[in-house]
C-alpha positions as CSV (number, residue, x, y, z in Angstrom):
1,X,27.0,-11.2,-17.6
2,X,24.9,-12.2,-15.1
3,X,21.1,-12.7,-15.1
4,X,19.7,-9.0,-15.6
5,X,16.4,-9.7,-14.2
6,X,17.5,-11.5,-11.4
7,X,19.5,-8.0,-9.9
8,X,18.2,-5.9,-7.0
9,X,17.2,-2.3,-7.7
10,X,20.5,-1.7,-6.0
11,X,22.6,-4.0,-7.9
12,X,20.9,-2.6,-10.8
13,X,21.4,1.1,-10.0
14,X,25.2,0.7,-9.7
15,X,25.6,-1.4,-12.4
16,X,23.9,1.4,-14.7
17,X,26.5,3.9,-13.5
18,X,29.4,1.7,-13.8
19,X,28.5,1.3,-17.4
20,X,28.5,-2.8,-17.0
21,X,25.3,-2.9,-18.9
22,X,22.8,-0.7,-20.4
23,X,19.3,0.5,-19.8
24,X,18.2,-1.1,-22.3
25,X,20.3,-4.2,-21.8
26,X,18.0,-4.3,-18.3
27,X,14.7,-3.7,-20.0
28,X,15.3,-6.0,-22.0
29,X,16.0,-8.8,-20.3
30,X,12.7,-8.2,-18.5
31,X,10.5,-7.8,-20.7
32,X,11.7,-11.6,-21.8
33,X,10.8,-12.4,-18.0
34,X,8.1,-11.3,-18.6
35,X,6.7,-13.3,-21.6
36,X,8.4,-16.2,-20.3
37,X,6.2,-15.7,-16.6
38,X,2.8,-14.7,-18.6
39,X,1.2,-18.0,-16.9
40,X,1.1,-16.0,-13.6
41,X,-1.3,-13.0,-15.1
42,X,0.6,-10.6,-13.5
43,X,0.2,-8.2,-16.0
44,X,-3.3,-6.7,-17.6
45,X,-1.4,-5.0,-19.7
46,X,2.4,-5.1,-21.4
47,X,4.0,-1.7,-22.7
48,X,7.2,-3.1,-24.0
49,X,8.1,-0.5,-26.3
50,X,7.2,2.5,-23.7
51,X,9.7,0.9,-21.4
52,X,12.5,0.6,-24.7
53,X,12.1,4.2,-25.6
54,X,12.4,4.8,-21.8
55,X,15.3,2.8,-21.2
56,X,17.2,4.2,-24.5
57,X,16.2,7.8,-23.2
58,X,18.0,7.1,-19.8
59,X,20.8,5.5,-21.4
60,X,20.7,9.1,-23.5
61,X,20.9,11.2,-20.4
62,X,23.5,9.0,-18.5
63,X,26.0,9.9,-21.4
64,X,24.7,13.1,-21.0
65,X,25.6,13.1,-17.6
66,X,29.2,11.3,-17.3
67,X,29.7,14.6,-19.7
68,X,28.8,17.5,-17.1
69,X,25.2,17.3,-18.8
70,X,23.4,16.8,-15.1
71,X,22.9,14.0,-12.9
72,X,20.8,10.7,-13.2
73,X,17.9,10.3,-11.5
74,X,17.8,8.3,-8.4
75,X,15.7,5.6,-10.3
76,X,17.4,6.0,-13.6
77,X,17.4,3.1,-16.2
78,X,15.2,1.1,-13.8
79,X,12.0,-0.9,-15.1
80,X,9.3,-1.4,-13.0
81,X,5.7,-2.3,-12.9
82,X,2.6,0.0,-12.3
83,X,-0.4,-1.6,-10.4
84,X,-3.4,-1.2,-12.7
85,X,-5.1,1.5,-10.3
86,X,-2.6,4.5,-11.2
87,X,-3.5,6.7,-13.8
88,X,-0.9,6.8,-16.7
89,X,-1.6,8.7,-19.6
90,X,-2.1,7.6,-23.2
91,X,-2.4,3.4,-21.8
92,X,-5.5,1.7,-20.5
93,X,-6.2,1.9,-16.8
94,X,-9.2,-0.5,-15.8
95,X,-8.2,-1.1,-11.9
96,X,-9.4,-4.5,-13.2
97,X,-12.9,-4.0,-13.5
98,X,-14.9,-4.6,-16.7
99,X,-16.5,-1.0,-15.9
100,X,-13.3,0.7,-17.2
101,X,-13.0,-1.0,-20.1
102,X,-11.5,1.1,-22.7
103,X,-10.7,3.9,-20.3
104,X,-7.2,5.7,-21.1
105,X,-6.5,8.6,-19.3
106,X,-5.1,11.9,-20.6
107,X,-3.1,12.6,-17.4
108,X,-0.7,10.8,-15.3
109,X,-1.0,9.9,-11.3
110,X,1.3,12.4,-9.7
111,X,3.0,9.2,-8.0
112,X,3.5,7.5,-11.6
113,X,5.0,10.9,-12.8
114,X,7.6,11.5,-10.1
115,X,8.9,7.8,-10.8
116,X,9.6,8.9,-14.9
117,X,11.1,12.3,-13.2
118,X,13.3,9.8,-11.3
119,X,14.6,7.6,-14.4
120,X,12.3,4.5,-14.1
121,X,10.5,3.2,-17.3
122,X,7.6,1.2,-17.0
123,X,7.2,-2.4,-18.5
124,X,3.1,-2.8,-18.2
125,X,0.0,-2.4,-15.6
126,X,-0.5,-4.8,-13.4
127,X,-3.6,-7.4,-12.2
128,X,-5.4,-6.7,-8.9
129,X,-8.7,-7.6,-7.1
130,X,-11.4,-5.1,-8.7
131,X,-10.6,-1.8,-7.5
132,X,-8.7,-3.0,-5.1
133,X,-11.3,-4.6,-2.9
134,X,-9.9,-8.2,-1.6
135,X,-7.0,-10.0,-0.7
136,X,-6.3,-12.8,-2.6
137,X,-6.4,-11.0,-6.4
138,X,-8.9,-13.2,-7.1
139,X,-12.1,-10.6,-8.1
140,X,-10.0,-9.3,-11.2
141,X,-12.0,-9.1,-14.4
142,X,-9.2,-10.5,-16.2
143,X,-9.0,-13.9,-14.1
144,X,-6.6,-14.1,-10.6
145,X,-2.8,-13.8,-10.3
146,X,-1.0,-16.8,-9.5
147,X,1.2,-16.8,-7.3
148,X,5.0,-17.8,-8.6
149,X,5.7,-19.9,-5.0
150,X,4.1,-23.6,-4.9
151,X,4.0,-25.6,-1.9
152,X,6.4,-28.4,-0.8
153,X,4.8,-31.4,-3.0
154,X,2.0,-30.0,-3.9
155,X,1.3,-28.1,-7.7
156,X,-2.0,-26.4,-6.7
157,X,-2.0,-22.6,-8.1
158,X,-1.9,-19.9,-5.0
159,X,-3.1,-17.1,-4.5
160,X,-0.7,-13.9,-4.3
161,X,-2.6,-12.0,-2.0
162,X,-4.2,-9.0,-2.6
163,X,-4.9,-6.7,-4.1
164,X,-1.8,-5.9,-5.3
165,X,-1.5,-9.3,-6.2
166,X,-0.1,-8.8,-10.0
167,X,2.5,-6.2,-8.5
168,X,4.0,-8.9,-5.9
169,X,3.9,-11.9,-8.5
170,X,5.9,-9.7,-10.5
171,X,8.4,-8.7,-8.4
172,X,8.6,-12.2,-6.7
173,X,8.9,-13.8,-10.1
174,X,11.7,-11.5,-11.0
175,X,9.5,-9.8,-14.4
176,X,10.3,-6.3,-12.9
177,X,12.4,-4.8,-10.4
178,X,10.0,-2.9,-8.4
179,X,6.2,-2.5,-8.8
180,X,3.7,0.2,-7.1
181,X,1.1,-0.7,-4.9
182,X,-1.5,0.4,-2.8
183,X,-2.5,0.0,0.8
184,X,-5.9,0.5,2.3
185,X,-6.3,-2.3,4.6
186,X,-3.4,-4.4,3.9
187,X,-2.9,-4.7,0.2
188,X,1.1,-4.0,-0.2
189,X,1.8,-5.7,2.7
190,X,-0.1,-8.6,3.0
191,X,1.1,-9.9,-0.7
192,X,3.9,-9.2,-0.3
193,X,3.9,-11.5,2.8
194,X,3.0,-14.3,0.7
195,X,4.8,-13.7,-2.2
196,X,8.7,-13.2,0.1
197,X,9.0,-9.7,-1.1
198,X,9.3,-6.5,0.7
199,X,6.0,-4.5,1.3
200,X,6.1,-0.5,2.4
201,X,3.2,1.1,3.5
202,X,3.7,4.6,4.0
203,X,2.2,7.0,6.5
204,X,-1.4,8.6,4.7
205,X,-0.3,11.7,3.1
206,X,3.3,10.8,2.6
207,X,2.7,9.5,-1.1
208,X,0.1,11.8,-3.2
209,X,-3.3,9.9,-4.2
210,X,-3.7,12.3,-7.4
211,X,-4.5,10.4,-9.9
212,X,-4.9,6.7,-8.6
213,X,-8.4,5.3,-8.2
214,X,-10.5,5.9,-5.3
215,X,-11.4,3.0,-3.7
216,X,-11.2,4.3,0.5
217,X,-10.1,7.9,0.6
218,X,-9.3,8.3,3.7
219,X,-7.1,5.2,4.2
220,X,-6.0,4.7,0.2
221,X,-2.0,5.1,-0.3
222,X,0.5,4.1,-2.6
223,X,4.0,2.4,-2.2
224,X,6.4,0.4,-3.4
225,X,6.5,-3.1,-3.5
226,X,10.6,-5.1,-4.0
227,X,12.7,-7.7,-3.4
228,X,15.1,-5.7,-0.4
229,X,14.5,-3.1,2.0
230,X,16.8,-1.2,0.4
231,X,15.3,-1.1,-3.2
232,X,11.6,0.1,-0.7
233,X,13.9,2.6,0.0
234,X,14.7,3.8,-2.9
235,X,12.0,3.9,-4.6
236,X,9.8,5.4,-1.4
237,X,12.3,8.0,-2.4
238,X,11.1,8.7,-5.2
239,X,7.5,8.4,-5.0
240,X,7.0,10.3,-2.1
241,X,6.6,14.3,-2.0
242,X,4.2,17.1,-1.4
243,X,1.2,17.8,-4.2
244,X,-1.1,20.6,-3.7
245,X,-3.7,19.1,-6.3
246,X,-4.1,16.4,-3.7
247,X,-5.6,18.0,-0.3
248,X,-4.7,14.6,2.2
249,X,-0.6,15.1,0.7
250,X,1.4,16.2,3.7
251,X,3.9,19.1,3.3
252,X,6.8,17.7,4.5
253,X,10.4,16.8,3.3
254,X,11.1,13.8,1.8
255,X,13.9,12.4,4.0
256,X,16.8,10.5,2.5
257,X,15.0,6.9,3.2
258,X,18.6,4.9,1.7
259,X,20.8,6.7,4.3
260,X,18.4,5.4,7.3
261,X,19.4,2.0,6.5
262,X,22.9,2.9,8.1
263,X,21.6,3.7,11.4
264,X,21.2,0.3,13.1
265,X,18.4,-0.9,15.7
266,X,20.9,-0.6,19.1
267,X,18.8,1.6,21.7
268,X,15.4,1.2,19.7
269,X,12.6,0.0,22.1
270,X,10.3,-2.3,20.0
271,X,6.9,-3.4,21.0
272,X,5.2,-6.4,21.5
273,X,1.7,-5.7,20.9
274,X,-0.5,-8.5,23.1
275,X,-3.2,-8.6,21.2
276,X,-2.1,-9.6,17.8
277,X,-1.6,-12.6,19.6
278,X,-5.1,-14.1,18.6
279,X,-6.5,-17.8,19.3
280,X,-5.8,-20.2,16.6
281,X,-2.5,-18.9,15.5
282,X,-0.4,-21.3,14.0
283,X,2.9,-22.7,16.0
284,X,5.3,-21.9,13.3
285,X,3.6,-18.0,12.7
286,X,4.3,-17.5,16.4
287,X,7.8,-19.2,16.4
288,X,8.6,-16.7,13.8
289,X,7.5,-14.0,15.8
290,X,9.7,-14.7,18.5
291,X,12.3,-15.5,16.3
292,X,11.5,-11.7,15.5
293,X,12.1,-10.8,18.3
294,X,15.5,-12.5,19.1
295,X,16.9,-10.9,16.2
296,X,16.5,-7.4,17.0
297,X,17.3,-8.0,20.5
298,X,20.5,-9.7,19.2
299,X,20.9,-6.5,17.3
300,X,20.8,-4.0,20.5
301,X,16.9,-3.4,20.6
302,X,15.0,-3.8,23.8
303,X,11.9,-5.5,23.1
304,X,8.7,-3.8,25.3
305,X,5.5,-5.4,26.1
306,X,2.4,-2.8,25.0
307,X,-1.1,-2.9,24.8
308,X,-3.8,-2.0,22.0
309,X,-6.9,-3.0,23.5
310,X,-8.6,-1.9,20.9
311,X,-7.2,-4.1,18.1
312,X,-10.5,-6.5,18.0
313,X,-12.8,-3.9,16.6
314,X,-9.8,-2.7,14.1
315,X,-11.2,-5.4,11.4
316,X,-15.1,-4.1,11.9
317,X,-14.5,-0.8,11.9
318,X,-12.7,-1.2,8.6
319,X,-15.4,-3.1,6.7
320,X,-17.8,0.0,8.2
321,X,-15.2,2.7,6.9
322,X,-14.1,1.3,3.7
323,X,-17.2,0.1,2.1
324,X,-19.1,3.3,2.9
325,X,-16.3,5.6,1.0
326,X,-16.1,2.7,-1.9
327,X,-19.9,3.5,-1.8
328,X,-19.6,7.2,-2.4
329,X,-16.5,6.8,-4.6
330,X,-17.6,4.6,-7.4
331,X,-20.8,6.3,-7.7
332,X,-18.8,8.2,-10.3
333,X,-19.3,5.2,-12.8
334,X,-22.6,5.1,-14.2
335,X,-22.1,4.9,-18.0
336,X,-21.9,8.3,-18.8
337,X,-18.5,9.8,-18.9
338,X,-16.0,6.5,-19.3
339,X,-15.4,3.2,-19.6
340,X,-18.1,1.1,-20.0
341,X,-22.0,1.8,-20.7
342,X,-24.9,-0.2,-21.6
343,X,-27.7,1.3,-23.0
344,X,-31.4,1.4,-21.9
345,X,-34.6,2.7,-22.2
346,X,-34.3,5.7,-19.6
347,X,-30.8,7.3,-17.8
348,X,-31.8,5.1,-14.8
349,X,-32.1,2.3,-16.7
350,X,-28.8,2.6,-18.3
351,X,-27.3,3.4,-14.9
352,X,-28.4,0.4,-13.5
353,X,-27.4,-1.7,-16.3
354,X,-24.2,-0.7,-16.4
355,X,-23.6,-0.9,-12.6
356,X,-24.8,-4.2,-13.2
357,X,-22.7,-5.1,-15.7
358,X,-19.6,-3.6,-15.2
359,X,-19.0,-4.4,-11.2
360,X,-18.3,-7.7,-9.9
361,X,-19.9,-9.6,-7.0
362,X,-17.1,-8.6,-4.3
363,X,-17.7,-4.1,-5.4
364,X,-21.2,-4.8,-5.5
365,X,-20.9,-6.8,-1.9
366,X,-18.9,-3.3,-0.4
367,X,-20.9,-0.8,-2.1
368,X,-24.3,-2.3,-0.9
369,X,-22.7,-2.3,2.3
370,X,-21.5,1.1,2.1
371,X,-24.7,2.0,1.3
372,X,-26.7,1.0,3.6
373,X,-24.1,1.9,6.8
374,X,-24.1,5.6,5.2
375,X,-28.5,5.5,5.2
376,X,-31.1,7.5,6.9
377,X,-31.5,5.5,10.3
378,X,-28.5,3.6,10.3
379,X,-25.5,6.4,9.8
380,X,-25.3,6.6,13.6
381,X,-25.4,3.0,14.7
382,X,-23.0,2.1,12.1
383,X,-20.9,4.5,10.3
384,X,-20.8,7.1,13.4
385,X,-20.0,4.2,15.6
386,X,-17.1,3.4,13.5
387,X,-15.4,6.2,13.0
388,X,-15.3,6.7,17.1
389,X,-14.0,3.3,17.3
390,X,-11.3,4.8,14.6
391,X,-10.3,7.5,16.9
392,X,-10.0,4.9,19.8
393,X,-7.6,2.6,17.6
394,X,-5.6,5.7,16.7
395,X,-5.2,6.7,20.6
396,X,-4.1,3.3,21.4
397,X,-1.2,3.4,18.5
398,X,-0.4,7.1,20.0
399,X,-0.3,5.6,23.7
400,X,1.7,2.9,22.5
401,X,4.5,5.0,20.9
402,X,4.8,7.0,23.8
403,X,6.5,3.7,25.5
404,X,8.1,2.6,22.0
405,X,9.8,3.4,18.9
406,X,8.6,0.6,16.7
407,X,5.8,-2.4,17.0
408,X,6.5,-5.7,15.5
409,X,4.0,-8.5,14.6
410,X,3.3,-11.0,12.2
411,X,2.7,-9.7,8.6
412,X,-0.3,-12.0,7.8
413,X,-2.4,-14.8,10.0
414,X,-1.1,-17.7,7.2
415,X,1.0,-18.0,4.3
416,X,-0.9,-18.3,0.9
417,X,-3.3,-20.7,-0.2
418,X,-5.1,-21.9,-3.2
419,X,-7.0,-20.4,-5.9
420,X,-10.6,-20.9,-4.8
421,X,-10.3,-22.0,-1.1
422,X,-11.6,-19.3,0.6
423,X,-13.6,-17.6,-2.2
424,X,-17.1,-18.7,-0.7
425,X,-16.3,-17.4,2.4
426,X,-16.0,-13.6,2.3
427,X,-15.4,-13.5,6.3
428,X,-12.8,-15.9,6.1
429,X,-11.0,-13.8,3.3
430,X,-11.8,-10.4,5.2
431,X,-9.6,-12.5,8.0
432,X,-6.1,-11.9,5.9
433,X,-5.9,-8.9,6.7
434,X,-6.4,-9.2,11.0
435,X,-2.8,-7.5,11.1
436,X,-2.6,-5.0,9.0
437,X,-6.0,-3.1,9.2
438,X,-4.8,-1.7,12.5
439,X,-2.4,0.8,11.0
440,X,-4.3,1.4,7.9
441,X,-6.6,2.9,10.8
442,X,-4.5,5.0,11.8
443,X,-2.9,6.1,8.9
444,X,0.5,4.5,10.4
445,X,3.8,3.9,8.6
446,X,4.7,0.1,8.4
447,X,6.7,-2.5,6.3
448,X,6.2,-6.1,5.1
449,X,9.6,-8.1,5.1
450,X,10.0,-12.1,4.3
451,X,11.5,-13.3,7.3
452,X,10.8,-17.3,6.6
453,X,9.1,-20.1,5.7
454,X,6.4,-22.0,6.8
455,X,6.6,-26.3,7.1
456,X,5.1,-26.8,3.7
457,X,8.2,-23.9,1.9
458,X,5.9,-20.7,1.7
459,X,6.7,-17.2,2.8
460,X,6.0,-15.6,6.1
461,X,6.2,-12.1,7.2
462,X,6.7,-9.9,9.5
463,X,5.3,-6.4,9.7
464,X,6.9,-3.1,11.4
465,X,4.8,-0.1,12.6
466,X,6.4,3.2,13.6
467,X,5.0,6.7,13.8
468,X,3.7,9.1,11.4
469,X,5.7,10.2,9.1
470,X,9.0,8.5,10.6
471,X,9.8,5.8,7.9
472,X,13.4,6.6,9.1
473,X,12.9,4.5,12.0
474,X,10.8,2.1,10.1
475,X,13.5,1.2,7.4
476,X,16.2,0.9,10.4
477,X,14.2,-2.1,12.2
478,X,13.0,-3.7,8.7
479,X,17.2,-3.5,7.4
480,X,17.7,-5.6,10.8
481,X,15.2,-8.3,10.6
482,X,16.1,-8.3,7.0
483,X,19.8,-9.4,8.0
484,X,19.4,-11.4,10.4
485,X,16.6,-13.2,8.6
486,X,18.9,-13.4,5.5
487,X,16.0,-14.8,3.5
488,X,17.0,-16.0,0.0
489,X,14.7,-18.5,-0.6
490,X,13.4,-18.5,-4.2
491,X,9.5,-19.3,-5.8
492,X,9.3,-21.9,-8.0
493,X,8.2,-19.9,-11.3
494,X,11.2,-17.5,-11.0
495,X,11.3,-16.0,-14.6
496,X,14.6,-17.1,-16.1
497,X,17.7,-14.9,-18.1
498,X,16.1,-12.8,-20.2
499,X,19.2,-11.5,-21.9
């Protein structure tokens, strides 16, 4: 048998339903990657025996099925990870703060729920950067992920990116076949960029937010993180869907993402955005990018030269934006309700104590922030100003697509670096995510695929915008790059057999 936990979600799939292994055979077999990859803290917390009784429940209702007793889901028999920030009931959810400590939910996160309606069984939470504010998942309150790739000669620990750090260390370390994340400025696609794995953010409103903690409201959405295109589409599948408890969920059919794949690139007019073409970009980052581009002209798309003048404000109009909804959404934890609470003298005082306690340096940076953009006498100059700029980044994207069907550009301005070399520096660590913030603006569809290496043997990226709501089109261009790219490098702490 080959090595379970080294299958795609593909692979996996059909080998379920030709009966050459088990469900639990699978689960198995990662939850021994797992263990054997624990030096990454991937995970904050392990549910091995949820994902047993899962997997033997699936196994149940294939027999079932091969009787005339209904069909499998589309994720059926499939374990997969769960970033720490999605409710799941009856097993602690921190969104690795020490705020939520103790906190276990008595509901599930609508997107968590539609993956057990689809088959999948989940093997543990995984680590991020306190409620999802950074990009190296380094601000956890557990400690940082490591990354499972190492540079050429060198053994220093890397970062995985974040914040979906844990969920892309997993994946990339094969300990689970898929993982959730979430996207606000970056945060699927970005570690997934340094981690070689495939990264889909969704349009806003195509995955519900019920249930997963607020960090940006208005630019917050989940997705899945995976080794192929075709396992992000897949599980997009199942994630995705309307949910009237959630009032930003768009009402629209969930399109069958798998059969896009199919389609092909020929007649697809891609765009070549100018100004993600910054000063200081490395050689090999831009070589890639017109290596990019070679392959999907090779493939029958016209490439298109656009404009989106408006990109250079894209990075401070998000760290206006997102701090000032952080600010407003984590007022919510004060000590009374959940998680944490340290006691003092008066209600203030125990409010402020457990603030203080419970949040780390980086939540307390963005809500101070947040704060003071959203005050009396500086809402207008900041905030106000902001949110124009937002509707001027949004018009370029719209202008742009008028010309185009799809934009590519580089995933990420580097490929990963080490544990601690930007963490004094919260500019330079606000810089990771130059590429992607753009589309979290504007609430855009776009995907993350490995598409190289750079001189020292670490992933590169490259990312894919389309328009709202047509991750048809999105999945088409990614399945290209992804073939001609035919990237099959491998990290350095890839989990072993676990059967």
């Amino acid at each position: 048998m080959s090595e379970l936990n080294c299958l795609t979600m593909a692979q996996a799939r059909d080998g379920l339903a030709k009966g050459d292994f088990t469900s639990v055979e699978l689960t198995q077999a990662h939850i021994a990657a797992l263990e054997a990859s624990r030096e990454l803290n991937a995970f904050v917390t392990e549910t091995p025996e949820q994902a047993l009784e899962a997997a033997k429940a699936s196994d149940a209702r294939r027999v079932s099925s091969n009787s005339g007793g209904g069909e499998a889901g589309s994720m059926e028999g499939l374990p997969i990870a769960i970033k720490d920030l999605f409710c799941t009931e009856g097993v602690l959810t921190t969104a690795s703060s020490h705020i939520l400590d103790g906190f276990t939910p008595q509901y599930e996160s609508t997107v968590t729920a539609n993956l057990w309606r689809a088959g999948a069984g989940m093997l543990g939470k995984t680590n991020l950067d306190e409620f999802a504010m950074g990009s190296a998942t380094v601000t956890s309150y557990y400690g940082p992920t490591v990354n499972p790739w190492r540079r050429s000669g060198d053994d220093k620990k890397l970062v995985p990116g974040g914040s979906s750090g844990g969920s892309a260390a997993a994946v990339a370390a094969r300990a689970a076949l898929g993982a959730t994340g979430t996207d606000t400025g970056g945060s699927i696609r970005q570690p997934a960029s340094f981690c070689g794995i495939v990264g889909i953010k969704p349009t806003y409103g195509r995955c519900s937010r019920w249930g997963i903690v607020a960090f940006a409201s208005s630019l917050d959405q989940a997705g899945p993180m995976t080794r192929t295109v075709r396992d992000g589409a897949i599980m997009l599948g199942a994630m995705a869907g309307h949910d009237a408890r959630d009032s930003t969920s768009a009402d629209r059919e969930v399109p069958d993402f798998e059969a896009a794949l199919e389609k092909g690139v020929k007649g697809l007019k891609v765009g070549i955005p100018e100004e993600y073409q910054m000063k200081g970009m490395s050689p090999e980052l831009l070589a890639l990018w017109d290596q990019g581009k070679a392959w999907l002209t090779a493939a029958g798309a016209e490439m298109v030269p656009v404009s989106l003048p408006h990109t250079k404000y894209a990075l401070p109009t998000y760290y206006i934006v997102a701090p000032a909804e952080a600010s407003s959404n984590l007022a919510r934890y004060d000590g009374v309700r959940y998680g944490l609470r340290e006691e003092g003298e008066t209600l203030q005082e125990m409010y402020e104590n457990t603030r203080g306690e419970g949040f780390g340096a980086e939540v307390t940076r963005r809500v101070l922030i947040g704060t003071y953009v959203l005050s009396a006498g500086y809402y207008d100059a900041y905030y106000l100003k902001a949110q124009k700029l937002r509707t001027l980044i949004s018009r370029d994207f719209r202008e742009a697509f008028d010309k185009v069907d799809v934009l590519l550009t580089p995933t990420a301005p580097s490929p990963a670096f080490a544990i601690g070399e930007k963490m004094d520096d919260p500019i330079a660590m606000y810089l990771n995510d130059v590429f992607t913030v753009p589309a979290s603006l504007a609430g855009l569809p776009a995907a993350s695929i490995p598409a190289g290496l750079s001189g020292d043997g670490l992933p590169l990226g490259l990312q894919l915008i389309t328009h709202p709501f047509d991750e048809e089109t999105m999945f088409r261009a990614a399945r290209a790059v992804e073939d001609a790219a035919a990237f099959n490098a491998e990290p350095t702490l890839m989990a072993g057999d676990g059967s």
